[in-house]
N, C-alpha and C positions, 0 to 999 in steps of 0.2 A: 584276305591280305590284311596284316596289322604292321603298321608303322610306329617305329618309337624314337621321341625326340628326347636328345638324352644334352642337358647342356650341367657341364662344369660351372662351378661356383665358388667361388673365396672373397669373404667379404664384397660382396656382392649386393650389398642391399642400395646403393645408389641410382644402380642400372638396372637392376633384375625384372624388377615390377616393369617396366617397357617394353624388354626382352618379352617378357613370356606374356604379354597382351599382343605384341606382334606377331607370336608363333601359334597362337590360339584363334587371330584373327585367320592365319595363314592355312589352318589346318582343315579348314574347311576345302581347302582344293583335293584333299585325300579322304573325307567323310563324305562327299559330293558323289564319289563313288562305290559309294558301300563299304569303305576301309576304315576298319578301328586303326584308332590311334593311342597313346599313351603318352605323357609327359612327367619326364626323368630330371628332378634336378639331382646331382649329388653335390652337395654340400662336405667343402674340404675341407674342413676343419675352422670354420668359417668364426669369427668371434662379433661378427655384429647381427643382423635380424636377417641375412641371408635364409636360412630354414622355415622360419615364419610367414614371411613373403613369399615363399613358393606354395608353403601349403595351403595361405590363405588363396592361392591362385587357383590351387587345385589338383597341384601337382604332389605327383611322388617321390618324397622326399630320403635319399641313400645319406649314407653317411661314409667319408673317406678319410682318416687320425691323420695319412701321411700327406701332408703340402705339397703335392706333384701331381701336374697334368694331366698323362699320362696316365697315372694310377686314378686319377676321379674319374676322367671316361670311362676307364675299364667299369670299374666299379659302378659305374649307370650302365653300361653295357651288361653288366652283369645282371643284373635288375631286370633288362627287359626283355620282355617277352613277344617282342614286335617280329615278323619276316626281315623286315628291313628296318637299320639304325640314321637313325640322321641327327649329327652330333652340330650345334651349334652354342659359340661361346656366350655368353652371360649379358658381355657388352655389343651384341649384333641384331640387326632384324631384319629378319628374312620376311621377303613381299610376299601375298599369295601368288604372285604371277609366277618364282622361284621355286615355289614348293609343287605349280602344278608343272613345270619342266621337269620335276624329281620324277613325279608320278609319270610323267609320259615316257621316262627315262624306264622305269622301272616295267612300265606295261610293256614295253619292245621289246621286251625280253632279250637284249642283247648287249645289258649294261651289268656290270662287276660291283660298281662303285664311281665317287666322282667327287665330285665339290664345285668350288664356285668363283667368278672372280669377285673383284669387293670394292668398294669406293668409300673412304674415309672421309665420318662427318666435318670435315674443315673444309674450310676455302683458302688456306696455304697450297700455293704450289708447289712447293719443294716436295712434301709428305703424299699432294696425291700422284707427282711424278713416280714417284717411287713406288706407289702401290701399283701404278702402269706397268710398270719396270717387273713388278712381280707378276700381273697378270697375266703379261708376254710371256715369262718364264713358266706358270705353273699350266698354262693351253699348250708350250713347247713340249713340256717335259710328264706334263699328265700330273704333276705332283699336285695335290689337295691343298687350298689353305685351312688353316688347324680351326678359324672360325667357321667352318660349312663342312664338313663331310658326311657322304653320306654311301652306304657300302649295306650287301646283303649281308644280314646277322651273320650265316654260316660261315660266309668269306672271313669277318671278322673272328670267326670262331676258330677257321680253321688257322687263322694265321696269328692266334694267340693275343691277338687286340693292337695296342699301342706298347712300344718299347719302354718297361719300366727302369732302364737305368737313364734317357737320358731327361733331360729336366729342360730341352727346350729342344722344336724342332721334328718332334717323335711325329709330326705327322709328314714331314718328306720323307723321315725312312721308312715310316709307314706304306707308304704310296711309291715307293721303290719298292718294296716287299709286293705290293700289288700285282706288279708289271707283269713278273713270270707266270704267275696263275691267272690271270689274265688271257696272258696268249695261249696256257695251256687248255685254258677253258673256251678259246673263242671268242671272248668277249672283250665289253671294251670300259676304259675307262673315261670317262666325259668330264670335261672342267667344263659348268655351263656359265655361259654370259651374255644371255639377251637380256636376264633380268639381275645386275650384281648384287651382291650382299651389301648393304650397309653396315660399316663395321667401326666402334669408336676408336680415334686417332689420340687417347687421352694421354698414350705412351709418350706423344709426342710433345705433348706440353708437359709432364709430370717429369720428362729424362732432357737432357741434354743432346745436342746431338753429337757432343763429344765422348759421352757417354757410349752410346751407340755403335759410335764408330768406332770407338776402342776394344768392343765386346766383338763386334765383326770379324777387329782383324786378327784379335789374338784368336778366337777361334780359328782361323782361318790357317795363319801362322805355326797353329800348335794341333791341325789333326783333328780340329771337332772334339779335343777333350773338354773343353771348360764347358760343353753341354752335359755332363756327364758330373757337374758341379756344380747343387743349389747357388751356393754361394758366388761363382761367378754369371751364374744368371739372375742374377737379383732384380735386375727388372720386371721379372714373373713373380718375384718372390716375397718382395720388401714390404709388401702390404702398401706401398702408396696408390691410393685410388683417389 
C-alpha cells in the first residue's frame, strides 16, 4: 500500500513550512504499518519561496503555470504514484490521530473516498458557527471539504480528477460525482470527525464579511456561474495572504 499526500500551494510560504512538519509528523500512522508514503506539493505558480520550502522539507515538488485549484491537485494527482491520494490544503494540519482514521478507513475495504470536518484557528464565534454549519452539511450530504480529501487514486482516475472549469468549489461537485459510483461500487463515502482538520480562518480576517456575502449570493442568484469566473472568486485568487 502507498499513500500520496498531495497539498496545493500559491504563495504559500508563510504557512507551508507548518503544514508539512504537521503532515510528516502525521505520517507515521501509515509507515507504522508497512505503507510508503510520498509527499506532493505543486506549486501554482507561486512568486514567493513556496517551492523552496517544500523541497527543503523533502518533498516533491510539480509545477502548475495556470492559478486554479482545481488544476494544481490534478496536477499533484498526476505526479503520484500512491494507491491512495489524500489531498490537504497548504494552510491545514492534519493530527496523526486523522490520518490513522484514513488508514483504518482504507484497510475496511469498504470506503471509496471521504474527507473531514475542520475547526478554524480563531476563537471568534460567528466564523466557527459557520464552519459547524458546514460540518452538519458535509456528514449530511457526504460532500468533502476541499482542505482534506482523501479518495482511491483509481476512483480519482476514473472520474477525471477535479473539474477544471470551475475556480471555486470543485470539491462538492467533486463529491457529487462520487456518489453514483459509490453505490455502484458498494461502497461508501465517510466524512470523518472524531479527530477535525485544523484549518486557517485567515479568509476571515483578510475579506470582509460583506464581501463574503455578496460572492454567496450572487452565486447563488445567478446559477453557480461566477464559480466558473477567476475574477469573481477573487478571494482564492488575489494573492492576499
Amino acid at each position: 500500500m502507498k499513500i500520496s499526500i498531495v497539498i496545493p500551494a500559491f504563495n504559500e510560504a508563510r504557512l507551508l513550512g507548518d503544514t508539512l512538519r504537521a503532515v510528516q509528523a502525521a505520517l507515521t500512522r501509515f509507515t507504522r504499518r508497512g505503507w510508503a508514503t510520498e509527499l506532493i506539493v505543486c506549486d501554482n505558480n507561486s512568486t514567493d519561496a513556496t517551492p523552496e520550502i517544500a523541497r527543503a522539507a523533502g518533498a516533491q515538488v510539480v509545477f502548475e503555470p495556470e492559478n486554479q485549484i482545481a488544476r494544481a491537485r490534478n496536477s499533484g494527482a498526476a505526479a503520484a504514484t500512491g494507491d491512495w491520494l489524500v489531498f490537504v490544503d497548504a494552510d491545514s494540519h492534519p493530527s496523526a490521530e486523522l490520518f490513522a482514521d484514513v488508514a483504518a478507513q482504507i484497510e475496511s475495504g469498504r470506503c471509496l473516498a471521504g474527507g473531514s470536518t475542520v475547526i478554524l484557528d480563531t476563537p471568534k464565534l460567528l466564523p466557527r458557527f459557520v464552519a459547524q454549519l458546514w460540518n452538519w452539511t458535509s456528514r449530511v450530504t457526504r460532500w468533502p471539504a476541499g482542505s482534506f480529501i482523501y479518495c482511491e487514486a483509481a476512483v480519482f482516475q476514473k472520474l477525471g480528477g477535479f473539474n477544471q472549469e470551475l475556480f471555486a468549489s470543485e470539491e462538492i461537485e467533486f463529491g457529487r460525482r462520487l456518489k453514483p459510483l459509490a453505490r455502484a461500487e458498494r461502497k461508501r463515502i465517510v466524512i470523518l470527525h472524531r479527530h477535525p482538520l485544523v484549518t486557517s480562518a485567515r479568509k476571515i480576517h483578510l475579506y470582509t464579511f460583506g464581501e463574503h456575502l455578496r460572492f454567496l449570493l450572487k452565486t447563488i442568484l445567478r446559477g453557480g456561474q461566477p464559480l466558473t469566473d477567476r475574477a469573481a472568486c477573487h478571494t482564492w485568487y488575489d494573492g492576499r495572504r
